[in-house]
N, C-alpha and C positions, 0 to 999 in steps of 0.2 A: 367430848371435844378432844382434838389432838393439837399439838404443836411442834412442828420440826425442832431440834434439837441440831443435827448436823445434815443438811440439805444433804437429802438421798441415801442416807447413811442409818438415820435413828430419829424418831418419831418418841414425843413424850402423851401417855393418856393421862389428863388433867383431872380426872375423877379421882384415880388414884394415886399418880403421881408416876405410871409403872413404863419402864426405859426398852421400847421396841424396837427391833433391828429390823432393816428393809431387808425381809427375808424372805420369800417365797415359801417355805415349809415353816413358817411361823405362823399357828391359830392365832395369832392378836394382831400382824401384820395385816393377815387374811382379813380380819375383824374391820379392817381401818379399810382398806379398798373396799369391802363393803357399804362402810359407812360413806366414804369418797363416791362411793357410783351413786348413794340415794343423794349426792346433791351436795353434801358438804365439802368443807374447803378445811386443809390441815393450815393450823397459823402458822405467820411466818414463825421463823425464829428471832430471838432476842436482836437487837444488833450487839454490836461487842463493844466491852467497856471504853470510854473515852481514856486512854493516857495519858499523863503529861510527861510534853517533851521531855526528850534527855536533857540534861542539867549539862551546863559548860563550867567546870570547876575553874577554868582559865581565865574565863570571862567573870568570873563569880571573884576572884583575887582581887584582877585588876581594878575593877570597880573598889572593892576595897581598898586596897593600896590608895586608888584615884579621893576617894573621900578620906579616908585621912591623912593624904598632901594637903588638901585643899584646908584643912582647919590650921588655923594657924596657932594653937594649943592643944594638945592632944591631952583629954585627961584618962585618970584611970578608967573610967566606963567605957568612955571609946573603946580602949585597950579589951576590958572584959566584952564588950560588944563584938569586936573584931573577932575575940579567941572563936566566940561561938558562931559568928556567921562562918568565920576560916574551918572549925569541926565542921558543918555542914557541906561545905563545899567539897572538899577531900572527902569526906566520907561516903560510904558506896548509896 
């Protein structure tokens, strides 16, 4: 069995794990159209990993800033809470 790798590009054989290029003077390309004419289907490829959105450091502040306006004592946990939400925000 095969599986695309990069649509039209690279073909992976799952038996042994071995990385084929769509190549015409390639015996293991050849291998695979062979196997494709007796009826089989190369699998899709993976879809590609989900990201998470880019982070808004701006929005990430203000919201901070916004919740400790709103306490009307600020203690020191806050303060140590802030420093480490504010590292994260800033930081790449």
């Amino acid at each position: 069995m095969y599986k695309w790798l990069i649509l039209n590009a690279l073909v992976q054989r799952l038996a042994d794990g071995a990385f084929i290029p769509v190549d015409p003077r390639n015996k293991d390309w050849n291998d695979v159209l062979a196997w494709v004419a007796a009826g089989n289907v190369i699998a899709d490829a993976d879809p590609p990993p989900q990201l998470e959105p880019p982070r808004d450091p701006l929005a990430e502040i203000d919201a901070l800033k916004a919740a400790l306006t709103a306490k009307a004592v600020i203690t020191e946990a806050d303060i140590d809470a802030a420093s480490v939400s504010l590292g994260k925000a800033v930081s790449p």
